[in-house]
C-alpha positions as CSV (number, residue, x, y, z in Angstrom):
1,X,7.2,8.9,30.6
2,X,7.3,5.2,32.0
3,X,3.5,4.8,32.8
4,X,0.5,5.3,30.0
5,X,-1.1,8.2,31.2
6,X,-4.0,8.2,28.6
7,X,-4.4,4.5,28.6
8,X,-4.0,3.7,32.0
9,X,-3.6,0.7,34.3
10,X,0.4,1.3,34.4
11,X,1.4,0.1,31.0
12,X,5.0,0.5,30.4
13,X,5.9,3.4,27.7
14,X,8.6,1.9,25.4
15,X,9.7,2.4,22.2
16,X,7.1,0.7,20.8
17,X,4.3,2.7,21.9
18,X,4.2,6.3,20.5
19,X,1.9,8.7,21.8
20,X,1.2,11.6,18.6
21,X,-1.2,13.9,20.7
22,X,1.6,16.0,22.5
23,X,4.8,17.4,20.6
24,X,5.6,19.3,17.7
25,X,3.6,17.6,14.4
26,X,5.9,17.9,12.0
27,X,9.0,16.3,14.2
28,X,6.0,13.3,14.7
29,X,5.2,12.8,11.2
30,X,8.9,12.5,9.9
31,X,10.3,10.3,12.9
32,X,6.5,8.0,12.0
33,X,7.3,7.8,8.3
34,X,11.3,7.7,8.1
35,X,11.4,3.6,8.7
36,X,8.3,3.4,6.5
37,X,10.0,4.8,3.3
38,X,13.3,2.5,3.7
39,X,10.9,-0.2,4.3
40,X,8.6,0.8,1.2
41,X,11.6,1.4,-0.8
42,X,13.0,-1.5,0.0
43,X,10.4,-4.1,-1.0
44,X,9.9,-2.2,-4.1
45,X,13.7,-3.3,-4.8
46,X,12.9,-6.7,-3.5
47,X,10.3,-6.8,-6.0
48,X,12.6,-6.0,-9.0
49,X,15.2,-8.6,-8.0
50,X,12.4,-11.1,-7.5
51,X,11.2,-10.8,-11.3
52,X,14.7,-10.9,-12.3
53,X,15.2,-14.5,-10.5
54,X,12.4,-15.5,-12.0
55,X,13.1,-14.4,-15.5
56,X,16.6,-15.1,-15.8
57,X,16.7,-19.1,-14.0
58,X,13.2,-19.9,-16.0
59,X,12.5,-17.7,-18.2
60,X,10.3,-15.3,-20.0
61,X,7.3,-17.4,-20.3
62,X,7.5,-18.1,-16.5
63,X,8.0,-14.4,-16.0
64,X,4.8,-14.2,-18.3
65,X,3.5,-16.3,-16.1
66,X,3.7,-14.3,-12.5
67,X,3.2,-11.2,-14.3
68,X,-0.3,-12.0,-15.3
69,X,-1.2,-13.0,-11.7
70,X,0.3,-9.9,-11.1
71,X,-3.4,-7.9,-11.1
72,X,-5.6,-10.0,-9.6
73,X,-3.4,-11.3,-6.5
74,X,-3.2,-7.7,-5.7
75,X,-7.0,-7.3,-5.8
76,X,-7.1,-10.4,-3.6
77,X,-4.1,-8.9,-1.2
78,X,-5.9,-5.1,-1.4
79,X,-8.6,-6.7,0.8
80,X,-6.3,-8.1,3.6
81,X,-4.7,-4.5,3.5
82,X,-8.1,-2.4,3.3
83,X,-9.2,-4.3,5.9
84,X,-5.9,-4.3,8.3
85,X,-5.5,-0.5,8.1
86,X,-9.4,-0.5,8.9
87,X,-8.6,-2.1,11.9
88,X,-5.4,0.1,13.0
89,X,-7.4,3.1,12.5
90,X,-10.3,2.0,14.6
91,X,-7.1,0.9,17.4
92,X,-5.8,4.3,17.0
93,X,-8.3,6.8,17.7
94,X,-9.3,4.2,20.6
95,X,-5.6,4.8,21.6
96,X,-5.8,8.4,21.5
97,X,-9.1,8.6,23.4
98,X,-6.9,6.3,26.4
99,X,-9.1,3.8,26.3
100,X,-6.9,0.8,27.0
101,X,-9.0,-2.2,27.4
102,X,-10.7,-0.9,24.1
103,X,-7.4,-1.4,22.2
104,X,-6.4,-4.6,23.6
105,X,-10.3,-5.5,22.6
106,X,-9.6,-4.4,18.9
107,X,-6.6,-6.4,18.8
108,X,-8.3,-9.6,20.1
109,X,-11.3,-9.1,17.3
110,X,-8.5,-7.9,14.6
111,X,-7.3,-11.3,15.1
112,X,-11.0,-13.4,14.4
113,X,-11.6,-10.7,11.2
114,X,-8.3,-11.5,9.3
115,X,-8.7,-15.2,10.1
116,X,-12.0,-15.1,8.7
117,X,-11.4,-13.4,5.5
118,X,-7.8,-14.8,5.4
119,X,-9.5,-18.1,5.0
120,X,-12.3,-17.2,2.8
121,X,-10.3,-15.3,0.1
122,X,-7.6,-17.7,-0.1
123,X,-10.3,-20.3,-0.4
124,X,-12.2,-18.7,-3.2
125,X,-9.0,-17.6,-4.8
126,X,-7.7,-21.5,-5.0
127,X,-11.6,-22.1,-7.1
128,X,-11.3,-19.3,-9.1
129,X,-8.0,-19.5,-10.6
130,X,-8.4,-20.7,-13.4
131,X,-11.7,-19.3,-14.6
132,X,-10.5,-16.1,-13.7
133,X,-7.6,-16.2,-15.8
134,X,-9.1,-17.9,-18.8
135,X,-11.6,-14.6,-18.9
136,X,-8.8,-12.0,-18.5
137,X,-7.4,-13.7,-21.9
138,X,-4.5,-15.4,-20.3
139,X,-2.0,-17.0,-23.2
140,X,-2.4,-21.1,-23.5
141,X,1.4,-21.1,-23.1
142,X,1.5,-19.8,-20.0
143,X,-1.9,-20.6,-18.9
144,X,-1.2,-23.5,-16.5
145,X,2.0,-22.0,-14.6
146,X,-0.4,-19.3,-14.2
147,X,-3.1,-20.8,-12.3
148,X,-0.3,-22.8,-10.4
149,X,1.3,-19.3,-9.2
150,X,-1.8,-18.0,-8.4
151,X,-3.3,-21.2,-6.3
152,X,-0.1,-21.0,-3.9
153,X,-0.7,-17.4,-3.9
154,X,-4.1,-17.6,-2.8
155,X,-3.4,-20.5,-0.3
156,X,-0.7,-18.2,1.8
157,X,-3.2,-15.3,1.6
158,X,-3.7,-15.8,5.4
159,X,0.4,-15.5,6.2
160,X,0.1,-12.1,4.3
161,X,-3.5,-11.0,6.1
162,X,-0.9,-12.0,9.6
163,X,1.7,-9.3,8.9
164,X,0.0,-6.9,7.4
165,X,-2.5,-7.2,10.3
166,X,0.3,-6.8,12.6
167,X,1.9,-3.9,11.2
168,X,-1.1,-2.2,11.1
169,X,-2.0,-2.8,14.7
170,X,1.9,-1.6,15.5
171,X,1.4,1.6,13.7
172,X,-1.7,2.4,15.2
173,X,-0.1,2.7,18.5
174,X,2.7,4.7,17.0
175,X,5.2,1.8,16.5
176,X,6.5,1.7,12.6
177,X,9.9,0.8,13.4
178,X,8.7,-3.0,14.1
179,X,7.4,-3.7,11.0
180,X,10.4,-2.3,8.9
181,X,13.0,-4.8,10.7
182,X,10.3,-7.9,10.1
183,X,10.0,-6.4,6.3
184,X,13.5,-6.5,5.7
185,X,14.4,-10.0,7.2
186,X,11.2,-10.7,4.4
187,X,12.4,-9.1,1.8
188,X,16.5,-10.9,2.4
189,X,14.5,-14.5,2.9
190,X,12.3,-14.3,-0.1
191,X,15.2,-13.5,-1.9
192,X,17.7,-16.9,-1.0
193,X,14.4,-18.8,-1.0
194,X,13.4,-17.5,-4.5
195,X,17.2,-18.3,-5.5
196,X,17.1,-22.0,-3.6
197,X,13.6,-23.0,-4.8
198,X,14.2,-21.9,-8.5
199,X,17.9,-22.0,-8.8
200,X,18.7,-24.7,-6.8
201,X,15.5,-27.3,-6.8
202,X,14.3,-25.9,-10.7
203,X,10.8,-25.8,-8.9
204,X,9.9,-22.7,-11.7
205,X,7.2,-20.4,-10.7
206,X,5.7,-22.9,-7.8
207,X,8.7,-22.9,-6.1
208,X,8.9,-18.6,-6.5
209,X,5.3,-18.9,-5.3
210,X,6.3,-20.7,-2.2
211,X,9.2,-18.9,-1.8
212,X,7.0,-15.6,-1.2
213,X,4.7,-17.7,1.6
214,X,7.7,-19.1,3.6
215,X,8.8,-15.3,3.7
216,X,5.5,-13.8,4.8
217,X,5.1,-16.2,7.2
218,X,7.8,-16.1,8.9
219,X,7.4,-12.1,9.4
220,X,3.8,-12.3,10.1
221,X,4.4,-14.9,13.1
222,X,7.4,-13.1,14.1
223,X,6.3,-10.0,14.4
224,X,3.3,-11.1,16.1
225,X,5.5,-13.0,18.4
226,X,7.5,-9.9,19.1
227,X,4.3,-8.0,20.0
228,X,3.5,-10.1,22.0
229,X,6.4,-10.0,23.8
230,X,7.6,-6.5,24.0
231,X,3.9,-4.6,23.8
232,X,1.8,-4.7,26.8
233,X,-1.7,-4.0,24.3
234,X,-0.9,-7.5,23.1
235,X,-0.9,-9.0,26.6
236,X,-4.8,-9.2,26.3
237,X,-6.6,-10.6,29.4
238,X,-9.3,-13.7,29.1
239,X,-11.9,-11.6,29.7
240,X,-11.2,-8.9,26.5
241,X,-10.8,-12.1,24.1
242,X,-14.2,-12.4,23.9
243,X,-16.1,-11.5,20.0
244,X,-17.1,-7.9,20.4
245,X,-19.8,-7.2,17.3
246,X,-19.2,-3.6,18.2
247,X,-16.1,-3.5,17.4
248,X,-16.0,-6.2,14.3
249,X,-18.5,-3.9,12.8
250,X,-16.3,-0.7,13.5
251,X,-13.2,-2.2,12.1
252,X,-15.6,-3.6,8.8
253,X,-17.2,-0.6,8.2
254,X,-14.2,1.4,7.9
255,X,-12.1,-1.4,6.4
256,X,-14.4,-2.4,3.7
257,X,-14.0,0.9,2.2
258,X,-10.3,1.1,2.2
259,X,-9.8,-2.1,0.1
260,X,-12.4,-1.1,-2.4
261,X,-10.2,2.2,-3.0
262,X,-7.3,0.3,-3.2
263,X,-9.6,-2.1,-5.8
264,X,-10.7,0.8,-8.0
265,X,-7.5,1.9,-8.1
266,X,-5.9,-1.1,-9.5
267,X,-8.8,-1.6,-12.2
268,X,-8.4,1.9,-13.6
269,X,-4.5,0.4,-13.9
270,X,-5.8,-2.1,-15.9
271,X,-7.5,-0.4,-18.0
272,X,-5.2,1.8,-18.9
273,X,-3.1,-0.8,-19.5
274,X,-5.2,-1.8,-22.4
275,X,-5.1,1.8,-24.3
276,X,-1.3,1.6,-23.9
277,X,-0.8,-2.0,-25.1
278,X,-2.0,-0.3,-28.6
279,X,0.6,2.0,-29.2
280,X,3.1,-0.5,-29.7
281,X,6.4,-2.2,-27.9
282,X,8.4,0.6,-27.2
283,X,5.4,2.7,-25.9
284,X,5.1,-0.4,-23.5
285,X,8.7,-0.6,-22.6
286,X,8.6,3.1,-21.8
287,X,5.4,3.0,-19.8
288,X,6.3,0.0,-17.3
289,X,9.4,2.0,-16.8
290,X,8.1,5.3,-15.9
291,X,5.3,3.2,-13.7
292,X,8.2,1.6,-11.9
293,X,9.8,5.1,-11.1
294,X,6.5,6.4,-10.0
295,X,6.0,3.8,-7.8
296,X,9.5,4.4,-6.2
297,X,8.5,8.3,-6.1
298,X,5.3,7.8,-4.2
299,X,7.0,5.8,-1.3
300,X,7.6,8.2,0.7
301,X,4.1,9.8,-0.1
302,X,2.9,6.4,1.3
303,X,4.5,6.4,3.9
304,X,3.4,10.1,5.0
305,X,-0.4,8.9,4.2
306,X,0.0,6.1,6.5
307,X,1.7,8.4,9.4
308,X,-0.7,11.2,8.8
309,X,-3.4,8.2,9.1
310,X,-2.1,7.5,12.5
311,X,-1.8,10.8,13.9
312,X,-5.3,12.0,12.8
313,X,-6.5,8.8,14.3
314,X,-5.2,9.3,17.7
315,X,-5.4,13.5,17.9
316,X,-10.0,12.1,16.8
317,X,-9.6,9.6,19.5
318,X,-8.4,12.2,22.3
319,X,-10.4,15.0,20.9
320,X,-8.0,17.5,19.6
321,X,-9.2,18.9,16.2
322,X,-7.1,21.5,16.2
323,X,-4.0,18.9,16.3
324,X,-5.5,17.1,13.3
325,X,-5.2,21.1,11.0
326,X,-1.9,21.6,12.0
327,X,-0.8,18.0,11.5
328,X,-2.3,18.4,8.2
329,X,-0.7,21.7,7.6
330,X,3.0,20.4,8.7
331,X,2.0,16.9,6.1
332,X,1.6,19.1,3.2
333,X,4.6,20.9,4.0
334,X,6.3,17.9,4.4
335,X,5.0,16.8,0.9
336,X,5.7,20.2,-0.6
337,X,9.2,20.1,-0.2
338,X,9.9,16.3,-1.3
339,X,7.9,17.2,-4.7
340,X,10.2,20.4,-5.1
341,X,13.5,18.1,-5.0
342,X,11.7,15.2,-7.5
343,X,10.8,18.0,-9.8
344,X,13.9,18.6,-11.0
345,X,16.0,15.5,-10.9
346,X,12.9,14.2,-13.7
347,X,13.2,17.0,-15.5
348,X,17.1,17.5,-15.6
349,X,17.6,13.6,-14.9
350,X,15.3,11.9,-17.0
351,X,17.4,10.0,-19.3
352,X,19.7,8.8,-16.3
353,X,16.9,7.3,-14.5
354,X,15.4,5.7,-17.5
355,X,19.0,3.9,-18.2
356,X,18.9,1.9,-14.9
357,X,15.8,0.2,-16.5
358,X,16.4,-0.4,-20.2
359,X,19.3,0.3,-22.6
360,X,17.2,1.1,-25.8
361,X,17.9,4.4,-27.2
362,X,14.2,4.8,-28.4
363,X,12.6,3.6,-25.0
364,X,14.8,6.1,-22.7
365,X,14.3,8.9,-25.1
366,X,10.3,8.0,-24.7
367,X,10.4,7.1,-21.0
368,X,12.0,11.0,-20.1
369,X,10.3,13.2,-22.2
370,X,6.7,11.1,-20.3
371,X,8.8,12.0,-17.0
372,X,9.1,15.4,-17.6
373,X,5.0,15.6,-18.3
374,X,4.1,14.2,-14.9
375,X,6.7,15.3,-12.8
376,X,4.9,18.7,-13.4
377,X,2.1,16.8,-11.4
378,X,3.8,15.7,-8.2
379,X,2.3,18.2,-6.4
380,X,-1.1,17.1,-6.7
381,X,-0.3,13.2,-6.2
382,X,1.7,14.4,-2.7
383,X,-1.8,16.3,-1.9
384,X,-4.1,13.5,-3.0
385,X,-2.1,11.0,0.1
386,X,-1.6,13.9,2.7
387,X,-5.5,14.3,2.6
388,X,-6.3,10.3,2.1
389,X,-4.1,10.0,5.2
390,X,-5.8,12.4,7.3
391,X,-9.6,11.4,6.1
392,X,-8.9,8.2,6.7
393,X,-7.8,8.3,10.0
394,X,-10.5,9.9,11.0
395,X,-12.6,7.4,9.7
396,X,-13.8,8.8,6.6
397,X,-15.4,5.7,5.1
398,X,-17.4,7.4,2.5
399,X,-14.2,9.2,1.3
400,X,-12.1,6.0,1.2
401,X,-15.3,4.4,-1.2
402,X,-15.0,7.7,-3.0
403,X,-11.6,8.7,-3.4
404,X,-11.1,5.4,-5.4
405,X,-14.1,5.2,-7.8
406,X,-12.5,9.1,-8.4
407,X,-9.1,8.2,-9.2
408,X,-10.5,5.5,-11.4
409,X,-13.4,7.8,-13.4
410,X,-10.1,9.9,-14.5
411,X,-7.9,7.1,-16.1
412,X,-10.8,5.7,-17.8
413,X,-12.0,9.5,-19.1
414,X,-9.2,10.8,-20.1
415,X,-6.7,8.0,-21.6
416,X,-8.6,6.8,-25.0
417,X,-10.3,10.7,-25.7
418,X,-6.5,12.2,-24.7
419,X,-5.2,10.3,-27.1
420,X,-7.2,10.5,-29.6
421,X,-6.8,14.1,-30.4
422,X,-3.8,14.3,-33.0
423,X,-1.3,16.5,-31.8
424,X,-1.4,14.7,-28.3
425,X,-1.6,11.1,-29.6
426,X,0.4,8.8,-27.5
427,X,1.5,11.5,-25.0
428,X,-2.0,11.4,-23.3
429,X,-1.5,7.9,-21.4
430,X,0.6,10.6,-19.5
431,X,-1.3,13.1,-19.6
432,X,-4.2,10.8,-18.3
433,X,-1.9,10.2,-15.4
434,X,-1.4,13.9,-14.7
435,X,-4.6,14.9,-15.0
436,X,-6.1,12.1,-12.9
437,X,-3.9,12.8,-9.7
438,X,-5.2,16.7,-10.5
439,X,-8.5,15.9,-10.7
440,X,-8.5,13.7,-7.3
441,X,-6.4,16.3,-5.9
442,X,-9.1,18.7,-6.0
443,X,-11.8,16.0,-5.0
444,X,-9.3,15.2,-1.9
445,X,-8.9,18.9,-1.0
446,X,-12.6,19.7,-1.2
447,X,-13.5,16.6,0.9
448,X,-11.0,17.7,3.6
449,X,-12.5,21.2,3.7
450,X,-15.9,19.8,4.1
451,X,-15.0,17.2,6.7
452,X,-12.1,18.5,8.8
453,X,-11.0,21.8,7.8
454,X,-14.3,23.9,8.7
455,X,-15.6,22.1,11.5
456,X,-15.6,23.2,14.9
């Protein structure tokens, strides 16, 4: 195919345009999501080695330091990227429908929302820094390399609103191989910077803060520049540039939602959190490292949700329903097998992977016996993304709203009355875990039913 045959007007058909409404599903979803998990997986290493610059060439108070941003900069970030995959999904079922001049439209507008609330977040991050720190109990020590972290954070909250933006609008028209190569070059920069600024120019956590920017950036402008080079929805006449209140609203409306579930998600975090930190160091030590290997296990559950979100979005757009079941039928398959081959490397692995985090005896011992509770429960979390995916991409706002304030109503229900009941005692911050992915499994599941699976 060199010619768009559902957009029209003789746009080329590269490899960075993907149409998902004709093939096989399941061979869609996996090449779609492939580049996503090496990408996802890689920043989540990146992230590691960045703490570890941090901590080892200034030291723990500094790591202190970033680590109690750590919460509410994602808050702040969860808005640019509720809001960006808002936009893709309004760009992809626009795509799917062949509407051409609607998708360069979207792109134009995409660009006026992020700049907009690129500008206003960072602006009342920067005022708010340090009042919102001094409530969340922030220690005096590390108080003021705190609010210093956060400030640059907030000031480059427009350079991270760019890429993500970007990527969004790539993957929309099925292109997530861009935004893995950008990612990357990230990921390597941040690094040397993070090792120049601190290392180098002993600029402590400013100079990890600035680091980070430079990094985002440079990948946000770059890959807009490659769009704009290489994908002919980005060469947007003068007269689609125009503000389209049509489409602002469609891409807010739908986007809105999406950062508030990412929101609620990180605030039922938090507070469990707080019924961990009262069990005691090693409890700690064994939680963060069980969270870290979660985190690494739901990558490539990310990375489906996102490539089921763009295949529903497109199959809605060009009116092909019964695309969207079988999609979601091949997703959970998908799902079902990758949860089949975790299951028992935590049950039979456990230890192993808890001794490339920590070297206590006591803290790996915890750590794998908590693995082997919720590995039991990767079932359910792989379910909970292969139906967030496909709700969301059919613009499901009401879900997105809802899917959070669920997952959040489980942490907070079950962690202090789990344990609390004597032969469970610490074992329920687990537990809670488990039994909140079940219980938004079954919300997921029922939602899908009612919204895709029994319409005609």
């Amino acid at each position: 195919m060199t010619k768009e045959t559902r957009g029209g007007k003789g746009i080329n058909m590269k490899t960075y345009i993907k149409d998902m409404t004709e093939g096989k599903p399941a061979g869609l979803l996996l090449s779609f999501m492939l580049p996503m998990v090496v990408g996802n997986v890689f920043q989540q290493m990146y992230n590691l080695v960045d703490s570890m610059i941090v901590g080892k060439y200034v030291g723990a108070d500094a790591l202190a330091a970033v680590g109690a941003t750590s919460s509410v900069n994602f808050l702040f970030f969860s808005l640019c990227g509720g809001m960006s995959n808002g936009i893709g999904i309004v760009i992809s079922q626009n795509f799917g429908a062949g509407q051409g001049s609607s998708v360069k439209k979207a792109i134009a507008n995409a660009a006026y929302i992020m700049l907009a609330a690129g500008l206003a977040m960072g602006a009342l991050g920067i005022l708010l820094s340090r009042p919102v720190l001094v409530f969340l109990n922030t220690p005096e020590n590390i108080l003021d390399q705190s609010v210093q972290y956060m400030k640059i954070m907030c000031a480059g909250v427009l350079a991270v609103a760019l890429y993500n933006c970007v990527s969004a609008i790539l993957r929309a028209v099925g292109d997530s191989k861009t935004p893995l190569y950008f990612l990357i070059v990230a990921s390597v920069l941040n690094i040397v910077l993070d090792l120049f600024f601190v290392r180098v120019l002993n600029t402590g956590v400013g100079g990890a803060g600035i680091a980070t920017i430079i990094a985002q950036l440079l990948a946000g402008v770059g890959s807009m520049l490659f769009a704009m080079t290489k994908n002919p929805y980005f060469k947007i006449e003068k007269e689609l540039r125009r503000v389209d209140w049509n489409i602002i609203g469609q891409c807010v409306k739908m986007g809105v939602p999406l950062a508030l579930q990412t929101s609620l998600i990180a605030i039922s975090c938090v507070i469990l959190q707080s019924v961990v930190n009262t069990f005691g160091s090693v409890v700690v030590a064994a939680f963060t490292a069980t969270s870290r290997i979660e985190q690494l296990v739901q990558q490539p559950y990310n990375s489906l949700c996102m490539a089921m979100s763009t295949y529903t979005g497109q199959n809605i757009g060009a009116g092909k329903l019964d695309r969207v079941r079988l999609g979601f039928r091949k997703g959970c398959l998908i799902m079902g097998i990758f949860s089949l081959i975790m299951l028992p490397l935590a049950q039979f692995g456990g230890e192993v992977i808890m001794e490339l985090f920590v070297n206590e005896t006591e803290v790996i011992d915890f750590g794998a016996k908590a693995l082997r509770i919720t590995s039991w429960f990767y079932l359910p979390l792989g379910m909970i993304y292969v139906a967030r995916g496909t709700l969301n991409g059919a613009g499901d706002a009401v879900f997105a709203f809802a899917n959070g304030l669920v997952e959040m109503i489980g942490r907070i229900c079950f962690a202090k009355p789990l344990t609390s009941i004597s032969f469970i005692g610490v074992w329920g911050i687990w537990f809670a875990t488990a039994f909140t992915w079940l219980f938004t499994a079954i919300f997921s599941m029922v939602r899908y039913y009612q919204r895709i699976g029994r319409r005609k």
